[in-house]
DSSP file (Angstrom, degrees, kcal/mol; ACC not computed):
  #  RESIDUE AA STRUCTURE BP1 BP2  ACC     N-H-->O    O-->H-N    N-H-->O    O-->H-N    TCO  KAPPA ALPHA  PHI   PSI    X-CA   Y-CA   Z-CA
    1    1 A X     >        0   0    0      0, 0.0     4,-2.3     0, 0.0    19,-0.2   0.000 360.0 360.0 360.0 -39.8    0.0    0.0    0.0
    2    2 A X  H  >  +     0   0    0      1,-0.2     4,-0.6     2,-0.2    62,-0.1   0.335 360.0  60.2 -93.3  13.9    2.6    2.5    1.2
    3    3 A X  H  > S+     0   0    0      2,-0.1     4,-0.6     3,-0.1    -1,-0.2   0.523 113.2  36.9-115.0 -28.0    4.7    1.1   -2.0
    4    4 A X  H  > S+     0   0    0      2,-0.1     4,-1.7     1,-0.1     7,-0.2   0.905 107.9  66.3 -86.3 -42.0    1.7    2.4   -4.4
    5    5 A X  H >< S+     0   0    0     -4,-2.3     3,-1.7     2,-0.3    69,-0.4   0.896 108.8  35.2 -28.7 -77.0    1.2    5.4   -2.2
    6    6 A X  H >< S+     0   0    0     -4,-0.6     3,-0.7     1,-0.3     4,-0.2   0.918 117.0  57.2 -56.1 -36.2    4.9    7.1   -3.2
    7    7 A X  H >X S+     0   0    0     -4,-0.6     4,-2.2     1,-0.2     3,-0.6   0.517  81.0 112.4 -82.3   3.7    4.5    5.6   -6.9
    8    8 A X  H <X S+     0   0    0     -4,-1.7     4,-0.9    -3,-1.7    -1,-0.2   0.468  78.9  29.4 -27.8 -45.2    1.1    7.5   -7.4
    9    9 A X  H <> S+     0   0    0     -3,-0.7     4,-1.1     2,-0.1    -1,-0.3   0.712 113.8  56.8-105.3 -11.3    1.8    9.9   -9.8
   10   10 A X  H <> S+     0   0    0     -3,-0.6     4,-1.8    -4,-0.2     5,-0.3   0.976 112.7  50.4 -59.5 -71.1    4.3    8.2  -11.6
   11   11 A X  H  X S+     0   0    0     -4,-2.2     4,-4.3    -7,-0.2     5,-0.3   0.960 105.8  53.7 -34.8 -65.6    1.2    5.2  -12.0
   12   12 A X  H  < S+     0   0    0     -4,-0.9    -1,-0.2     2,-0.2    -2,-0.2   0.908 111.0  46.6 -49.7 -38.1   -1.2    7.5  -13.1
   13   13 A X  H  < S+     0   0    0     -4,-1.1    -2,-0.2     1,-0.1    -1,-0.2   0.898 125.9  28.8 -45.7 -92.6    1.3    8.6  -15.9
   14   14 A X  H  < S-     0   0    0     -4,-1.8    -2,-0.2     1,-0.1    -3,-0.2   0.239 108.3-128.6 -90.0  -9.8    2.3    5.0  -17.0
   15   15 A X     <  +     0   0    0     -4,-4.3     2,-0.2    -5,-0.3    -3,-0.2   0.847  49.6 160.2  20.8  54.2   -1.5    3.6  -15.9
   16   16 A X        -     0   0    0     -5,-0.3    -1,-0.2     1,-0.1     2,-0.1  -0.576  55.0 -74.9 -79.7 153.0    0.0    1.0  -14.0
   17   17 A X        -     0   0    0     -2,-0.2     2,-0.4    -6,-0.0    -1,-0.1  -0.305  53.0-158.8 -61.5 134.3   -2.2   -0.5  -11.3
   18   18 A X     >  -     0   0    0     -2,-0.1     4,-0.9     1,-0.1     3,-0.1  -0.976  22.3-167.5-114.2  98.2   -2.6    1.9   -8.3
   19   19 A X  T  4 S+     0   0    0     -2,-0.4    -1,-0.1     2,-0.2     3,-0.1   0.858  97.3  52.9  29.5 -93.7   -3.5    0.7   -4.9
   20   20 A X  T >4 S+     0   0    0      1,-0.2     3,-2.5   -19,-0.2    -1,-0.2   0.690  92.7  64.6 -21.3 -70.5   -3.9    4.2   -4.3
   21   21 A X  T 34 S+     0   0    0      1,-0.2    -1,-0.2    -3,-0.1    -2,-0.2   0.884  81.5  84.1 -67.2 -20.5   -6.3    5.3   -7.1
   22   22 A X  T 3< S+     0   0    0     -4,-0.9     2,-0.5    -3,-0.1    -1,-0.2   0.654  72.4  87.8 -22.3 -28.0   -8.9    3.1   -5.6
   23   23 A X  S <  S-     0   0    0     -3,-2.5     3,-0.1     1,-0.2     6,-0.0  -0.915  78.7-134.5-104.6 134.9  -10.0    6.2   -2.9
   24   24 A X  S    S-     0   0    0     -2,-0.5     2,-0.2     1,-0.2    -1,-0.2   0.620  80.4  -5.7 -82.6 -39.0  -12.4    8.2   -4.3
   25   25 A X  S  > S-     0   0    0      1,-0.1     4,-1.1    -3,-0.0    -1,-0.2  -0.982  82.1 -84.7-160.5 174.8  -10.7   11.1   -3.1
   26   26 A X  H  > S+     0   0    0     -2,-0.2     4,-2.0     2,-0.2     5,-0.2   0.758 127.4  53.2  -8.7 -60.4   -7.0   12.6   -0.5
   27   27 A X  H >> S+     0   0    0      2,-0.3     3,-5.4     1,-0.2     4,-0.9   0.934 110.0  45.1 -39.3 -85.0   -9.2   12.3    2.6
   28   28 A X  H >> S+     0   0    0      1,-0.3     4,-3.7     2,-0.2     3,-2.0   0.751 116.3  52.2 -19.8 -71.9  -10.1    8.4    1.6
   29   29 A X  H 3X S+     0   0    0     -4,-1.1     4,-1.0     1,-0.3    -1,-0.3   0.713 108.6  40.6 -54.9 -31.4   -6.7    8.0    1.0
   30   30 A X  H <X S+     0   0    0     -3,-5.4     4,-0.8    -4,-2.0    -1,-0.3   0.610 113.8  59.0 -98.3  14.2   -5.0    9.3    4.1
   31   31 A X  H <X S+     0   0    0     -3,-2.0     4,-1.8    -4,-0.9    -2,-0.2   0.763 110.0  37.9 -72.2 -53.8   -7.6    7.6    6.2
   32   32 A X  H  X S+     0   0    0     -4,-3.7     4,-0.7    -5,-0.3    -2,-0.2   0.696 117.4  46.3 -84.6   0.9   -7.1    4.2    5.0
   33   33 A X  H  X S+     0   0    0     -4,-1.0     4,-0.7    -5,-0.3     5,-0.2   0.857 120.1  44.2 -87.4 -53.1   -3.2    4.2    4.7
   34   34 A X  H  X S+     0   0    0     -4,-0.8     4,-2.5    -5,-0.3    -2,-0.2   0.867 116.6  50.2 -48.0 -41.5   -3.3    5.9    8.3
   35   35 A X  H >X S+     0   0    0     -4,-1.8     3,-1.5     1,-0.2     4,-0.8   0.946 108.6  50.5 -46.4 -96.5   -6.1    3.1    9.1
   36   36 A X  H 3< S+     0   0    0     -4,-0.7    -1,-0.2     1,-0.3    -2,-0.2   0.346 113.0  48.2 -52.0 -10.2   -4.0    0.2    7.9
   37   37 A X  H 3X S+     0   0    0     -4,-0.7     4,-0.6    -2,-0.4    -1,-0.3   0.795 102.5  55.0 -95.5 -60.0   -1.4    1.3    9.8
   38   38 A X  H XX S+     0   0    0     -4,-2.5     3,-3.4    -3,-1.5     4,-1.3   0.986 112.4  51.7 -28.9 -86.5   -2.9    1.9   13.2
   39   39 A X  H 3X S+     0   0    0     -4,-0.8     4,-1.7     1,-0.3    -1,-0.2   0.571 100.9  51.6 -92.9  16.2   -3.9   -1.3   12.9
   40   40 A X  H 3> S+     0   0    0     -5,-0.3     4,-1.3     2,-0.2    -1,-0.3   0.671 113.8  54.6 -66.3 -37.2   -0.8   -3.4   12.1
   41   41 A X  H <X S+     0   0    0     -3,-3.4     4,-0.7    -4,-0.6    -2,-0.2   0.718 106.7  42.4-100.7 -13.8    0.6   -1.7   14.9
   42   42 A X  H >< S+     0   0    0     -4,-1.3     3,-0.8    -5,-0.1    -2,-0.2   0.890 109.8  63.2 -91.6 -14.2   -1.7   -2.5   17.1
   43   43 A X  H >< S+     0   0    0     -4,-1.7     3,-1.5    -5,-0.2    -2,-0.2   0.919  95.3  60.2 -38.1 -54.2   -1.7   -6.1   15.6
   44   44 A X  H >< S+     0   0    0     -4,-1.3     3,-2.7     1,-0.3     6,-0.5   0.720  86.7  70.1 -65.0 -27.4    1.6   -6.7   16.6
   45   45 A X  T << S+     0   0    0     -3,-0.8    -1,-0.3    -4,-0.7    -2,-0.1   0.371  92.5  60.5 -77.2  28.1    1.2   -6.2   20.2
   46   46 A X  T <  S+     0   0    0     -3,-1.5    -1,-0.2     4,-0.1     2,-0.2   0.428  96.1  95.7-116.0  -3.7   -0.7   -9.4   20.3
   47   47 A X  S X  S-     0   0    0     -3,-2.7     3,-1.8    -4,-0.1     2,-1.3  -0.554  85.5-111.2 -89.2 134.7    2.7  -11.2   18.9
   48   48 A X  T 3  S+     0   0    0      1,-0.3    -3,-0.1    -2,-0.2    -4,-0.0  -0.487 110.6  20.9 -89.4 102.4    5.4  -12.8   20.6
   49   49 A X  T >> S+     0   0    0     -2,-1.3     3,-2.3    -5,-0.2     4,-0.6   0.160  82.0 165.9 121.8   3.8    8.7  -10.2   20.1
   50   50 A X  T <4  +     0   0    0     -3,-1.8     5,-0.1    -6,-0.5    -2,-0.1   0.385  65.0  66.7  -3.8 -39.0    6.2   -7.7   19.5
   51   51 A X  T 3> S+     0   0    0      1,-0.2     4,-0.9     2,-0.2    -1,-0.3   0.887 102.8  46.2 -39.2 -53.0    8.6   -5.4   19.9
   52   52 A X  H <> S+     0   0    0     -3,-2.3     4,-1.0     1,-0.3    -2,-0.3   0.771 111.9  49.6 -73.5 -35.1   10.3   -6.7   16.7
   53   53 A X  H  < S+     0   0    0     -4,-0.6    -1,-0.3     1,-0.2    -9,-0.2   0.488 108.9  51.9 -91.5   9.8    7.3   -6.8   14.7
   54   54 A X  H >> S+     0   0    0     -5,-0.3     4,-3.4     2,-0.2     3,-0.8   0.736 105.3  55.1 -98.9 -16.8    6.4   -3.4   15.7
   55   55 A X  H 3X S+     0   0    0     -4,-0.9     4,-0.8     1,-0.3    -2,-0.2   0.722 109.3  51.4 -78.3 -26.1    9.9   -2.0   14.7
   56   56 A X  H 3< S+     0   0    0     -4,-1.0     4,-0.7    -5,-0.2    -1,-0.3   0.785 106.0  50.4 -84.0 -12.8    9.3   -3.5   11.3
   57   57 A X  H X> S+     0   0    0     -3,-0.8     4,-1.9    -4,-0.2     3,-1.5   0.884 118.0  40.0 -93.0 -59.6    6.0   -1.9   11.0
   58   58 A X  H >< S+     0   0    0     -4,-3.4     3,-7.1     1,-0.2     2,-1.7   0.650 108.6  64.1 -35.0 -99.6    7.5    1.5   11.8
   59   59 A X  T 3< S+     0   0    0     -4,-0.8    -1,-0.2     1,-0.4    -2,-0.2   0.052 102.4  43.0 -32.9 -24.0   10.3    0.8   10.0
   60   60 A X  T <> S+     0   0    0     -2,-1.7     4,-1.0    -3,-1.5    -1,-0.4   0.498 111.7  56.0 -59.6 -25.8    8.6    0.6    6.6
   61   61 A X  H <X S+     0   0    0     -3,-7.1     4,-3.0    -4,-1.9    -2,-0.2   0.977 107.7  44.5 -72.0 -46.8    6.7    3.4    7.2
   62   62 A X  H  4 S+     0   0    0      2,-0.2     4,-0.4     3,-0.2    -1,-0.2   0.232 113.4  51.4 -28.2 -17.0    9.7    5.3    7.9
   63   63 A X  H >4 S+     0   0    0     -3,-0.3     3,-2.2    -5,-0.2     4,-0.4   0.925 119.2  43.1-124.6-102.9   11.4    3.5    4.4
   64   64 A X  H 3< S+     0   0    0     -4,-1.0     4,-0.2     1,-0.3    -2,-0.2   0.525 113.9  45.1  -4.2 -67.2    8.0    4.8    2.7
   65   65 A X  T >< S+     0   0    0     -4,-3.0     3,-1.0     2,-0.2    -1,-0.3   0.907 112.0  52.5 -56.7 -46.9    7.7    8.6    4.3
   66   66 A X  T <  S+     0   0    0     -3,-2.2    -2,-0.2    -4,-0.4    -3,-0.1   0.994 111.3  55.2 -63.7 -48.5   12.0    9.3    3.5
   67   67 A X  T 3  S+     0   0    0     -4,-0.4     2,-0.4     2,-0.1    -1,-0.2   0.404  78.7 117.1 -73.2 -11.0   10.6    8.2   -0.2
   68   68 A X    <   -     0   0    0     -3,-1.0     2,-0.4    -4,-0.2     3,-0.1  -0.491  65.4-138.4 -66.6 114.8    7.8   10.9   -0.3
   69   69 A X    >   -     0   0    0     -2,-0.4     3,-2.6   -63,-0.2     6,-0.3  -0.764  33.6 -91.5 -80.0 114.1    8.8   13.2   -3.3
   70   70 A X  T 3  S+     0   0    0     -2,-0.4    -1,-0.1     1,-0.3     5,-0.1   0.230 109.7  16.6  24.1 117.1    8.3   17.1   -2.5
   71   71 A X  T 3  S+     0   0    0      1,-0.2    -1,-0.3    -3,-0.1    -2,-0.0   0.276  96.5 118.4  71.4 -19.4    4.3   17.8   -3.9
   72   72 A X  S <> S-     0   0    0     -3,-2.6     4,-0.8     4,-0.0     5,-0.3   0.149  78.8-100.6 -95.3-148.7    2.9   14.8   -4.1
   73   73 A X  H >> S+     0   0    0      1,-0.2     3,-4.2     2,-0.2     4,-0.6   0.670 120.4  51.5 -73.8-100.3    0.1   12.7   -2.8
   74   74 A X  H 3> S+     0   0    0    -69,-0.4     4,-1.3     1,-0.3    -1,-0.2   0.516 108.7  49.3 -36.3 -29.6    2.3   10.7   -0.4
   75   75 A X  H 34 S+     0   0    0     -6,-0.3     4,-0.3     2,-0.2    -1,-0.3   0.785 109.7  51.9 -69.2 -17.5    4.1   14.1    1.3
   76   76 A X  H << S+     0   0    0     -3,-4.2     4,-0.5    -4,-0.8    -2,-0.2   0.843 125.0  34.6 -89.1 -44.1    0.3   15.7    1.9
   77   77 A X  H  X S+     0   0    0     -4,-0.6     4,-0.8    -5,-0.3     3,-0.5   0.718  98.2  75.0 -85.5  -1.1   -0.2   12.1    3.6
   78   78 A X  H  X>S+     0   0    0     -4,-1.3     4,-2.2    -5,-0.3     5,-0.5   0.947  88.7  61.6 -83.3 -57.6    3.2   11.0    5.3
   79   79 A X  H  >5S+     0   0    0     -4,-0.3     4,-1.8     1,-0.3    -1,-0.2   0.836 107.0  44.1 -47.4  -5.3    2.9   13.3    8.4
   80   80 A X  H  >5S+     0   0    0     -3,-0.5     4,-2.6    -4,-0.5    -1,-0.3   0.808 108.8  52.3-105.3 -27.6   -0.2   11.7    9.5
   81   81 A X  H  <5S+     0   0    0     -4,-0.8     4,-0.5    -3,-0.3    -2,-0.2   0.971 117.0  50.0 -55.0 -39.0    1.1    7.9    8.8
   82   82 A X  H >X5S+     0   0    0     -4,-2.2     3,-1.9     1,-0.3     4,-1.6   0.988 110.7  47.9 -69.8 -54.4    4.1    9.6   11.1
   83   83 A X  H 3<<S+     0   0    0     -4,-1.8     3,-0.3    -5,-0.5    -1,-0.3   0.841 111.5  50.7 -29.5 -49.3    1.7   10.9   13.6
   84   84 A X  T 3< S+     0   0    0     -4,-2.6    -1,-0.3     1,-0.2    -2,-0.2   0.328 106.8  46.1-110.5  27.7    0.3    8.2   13.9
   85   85 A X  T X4 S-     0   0    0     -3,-1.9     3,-1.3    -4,-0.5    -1,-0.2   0.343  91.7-164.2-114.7 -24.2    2.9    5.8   14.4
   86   86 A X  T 3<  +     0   0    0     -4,-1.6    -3,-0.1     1,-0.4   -28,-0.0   0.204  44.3   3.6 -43.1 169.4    4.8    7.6   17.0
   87   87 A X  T 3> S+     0   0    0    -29,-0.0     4,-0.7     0, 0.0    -1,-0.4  -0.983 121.4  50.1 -80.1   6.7    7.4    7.6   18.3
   88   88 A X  H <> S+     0   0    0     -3,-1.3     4,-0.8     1,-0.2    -2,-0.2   0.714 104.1  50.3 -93.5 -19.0    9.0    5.2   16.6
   89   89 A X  H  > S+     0   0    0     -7,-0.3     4,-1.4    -4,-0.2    -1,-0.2   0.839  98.0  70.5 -77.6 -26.4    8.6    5.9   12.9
   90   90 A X  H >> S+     0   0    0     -8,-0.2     4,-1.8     1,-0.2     3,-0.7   0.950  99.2  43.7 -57.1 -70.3    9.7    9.6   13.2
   91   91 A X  H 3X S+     0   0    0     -4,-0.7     4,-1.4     1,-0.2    -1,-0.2   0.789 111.6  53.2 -54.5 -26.8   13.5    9.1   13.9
   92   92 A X  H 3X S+     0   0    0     -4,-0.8     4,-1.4     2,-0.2    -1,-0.2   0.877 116.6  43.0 -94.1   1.8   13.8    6.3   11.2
   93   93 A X  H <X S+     0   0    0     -4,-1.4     4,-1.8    -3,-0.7    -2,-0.2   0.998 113.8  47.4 -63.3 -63.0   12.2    8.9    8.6
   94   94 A X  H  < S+     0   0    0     -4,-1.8     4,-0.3     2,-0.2    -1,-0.2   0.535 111.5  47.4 -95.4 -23.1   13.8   11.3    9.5
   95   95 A X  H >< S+     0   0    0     -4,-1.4     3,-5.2    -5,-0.2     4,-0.5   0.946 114.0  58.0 -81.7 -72.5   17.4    9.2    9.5
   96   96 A X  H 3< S+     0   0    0     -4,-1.4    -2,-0.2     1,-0.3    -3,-0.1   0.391 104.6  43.0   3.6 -68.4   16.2    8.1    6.0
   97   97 A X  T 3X S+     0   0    0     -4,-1.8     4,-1.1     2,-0.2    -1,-0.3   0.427 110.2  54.6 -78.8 -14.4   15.9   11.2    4.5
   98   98 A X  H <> S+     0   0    0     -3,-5.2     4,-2.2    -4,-0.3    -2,-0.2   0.850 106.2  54.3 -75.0 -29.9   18.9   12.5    5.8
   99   99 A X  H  4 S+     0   0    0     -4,-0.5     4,-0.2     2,-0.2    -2,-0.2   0.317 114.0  39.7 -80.1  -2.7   20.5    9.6    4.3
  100  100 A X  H  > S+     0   0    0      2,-0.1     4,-1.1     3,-0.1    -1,-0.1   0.770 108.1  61.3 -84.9 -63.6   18.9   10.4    0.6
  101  101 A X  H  < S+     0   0    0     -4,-1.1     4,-0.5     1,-0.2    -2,-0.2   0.800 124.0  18.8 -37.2 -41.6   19.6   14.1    1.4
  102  102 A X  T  X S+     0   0    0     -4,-2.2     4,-1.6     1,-0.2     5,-0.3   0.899 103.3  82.6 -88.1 -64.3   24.1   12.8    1.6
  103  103 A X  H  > S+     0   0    0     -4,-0.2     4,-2.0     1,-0.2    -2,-0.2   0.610  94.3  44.0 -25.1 -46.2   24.0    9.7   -0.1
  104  104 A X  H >X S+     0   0    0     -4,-1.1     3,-1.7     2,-0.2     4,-1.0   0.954 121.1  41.8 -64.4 -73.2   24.2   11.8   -3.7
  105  105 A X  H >4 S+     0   0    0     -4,-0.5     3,-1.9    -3,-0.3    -2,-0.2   0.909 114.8  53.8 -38.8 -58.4   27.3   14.3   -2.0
  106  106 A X  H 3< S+     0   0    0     -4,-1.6    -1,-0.3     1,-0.3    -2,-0.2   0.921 106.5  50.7 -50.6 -47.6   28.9   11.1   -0.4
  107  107 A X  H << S+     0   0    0     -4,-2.0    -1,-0.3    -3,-1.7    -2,-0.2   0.695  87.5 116.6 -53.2 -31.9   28.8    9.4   -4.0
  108  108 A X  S << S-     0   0    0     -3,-1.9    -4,-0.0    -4,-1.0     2,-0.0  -0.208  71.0-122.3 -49.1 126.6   30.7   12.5   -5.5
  109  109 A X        -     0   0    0      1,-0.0     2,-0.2     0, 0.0    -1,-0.1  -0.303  33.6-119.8 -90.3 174.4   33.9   11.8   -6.8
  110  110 A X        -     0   0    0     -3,-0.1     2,-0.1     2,-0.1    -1,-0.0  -0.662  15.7-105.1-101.8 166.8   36.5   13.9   -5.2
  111  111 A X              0   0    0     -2,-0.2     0, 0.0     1,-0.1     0, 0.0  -0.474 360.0 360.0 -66.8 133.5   39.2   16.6   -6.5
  112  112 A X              0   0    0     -2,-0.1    -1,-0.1     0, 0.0    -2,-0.1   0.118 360.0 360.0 -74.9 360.0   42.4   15.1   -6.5
C-alpha cells in the first residue's frame, strides 16, 4: 500500500495498477493508509517479540515517508502515517531522508 502510495503519480502517468487510485478522493486516501497502519501496529502487540514486529512496521513506514517526493500525494499524507505511528517511525524517517539528502554528495567523486 505504502509502495503504491509514493508511486502515485508516476502510475497515473504510465497507468499502472494503483492501490492508491482506488479512494475516491485525498481524505479516503490518508484515512485508510493511516487506518492500515494503526492497525498493524496494534496487531503486533498481540505477537510474541512484539517489539520486533512493531519496529518493522515503523520501520517501513519510515522507508516509505524518507521516499515521499516534494508535492505529491504521499508528502500531503506521510505526516499523518508519522503521527500516527509515533514515536518510533519519526526518527527512522527522519534518518532516511537524511541519508537520501548525503547519499548523492557522499557518491561525489573527489578533487584530486
Amino acid at each position: 500500500m505504502l509502495d503504491s502510495l509514493v508511486d502515485y503519480e508516476r502510475d497515473v502517468i504510465s497507468g499502472d495498477f494503483s492501490f492508491i487510485s482506488r479512494y475516491p478522493d485525498r481524505g479516503s486516501a490518508r484515512r485508510g493508509i493511516v487506518d492500515s497502519a494503526t492497525n498493524s501496529l496494534a496487531a503486533t502487540r498481540r505477537l510474541p517479540h512484539s517489539h520486533t514486529h512493531m519496529m518493522i512496521v515503523c520501520g517501513v513506514a519510515g522507508y516509505y515517508a524518507a521516499a515521499a517526493a516534494p508535492g505529491s500525494l504521499a508528502s500531503g499524507i506521510v505526516p499523518a502515517l508519522l503521527r500516527a505511528l509515533r514515536p518510533a517511525a519519526t526518527p527512522i524517517a527522519l534518518a532516511l531522508r537524511a541519508q537520501r539528502a548525503i547519499g548523492p554528495l557522499r557518491d561525489r567523486p573527489r578533487a584530486a
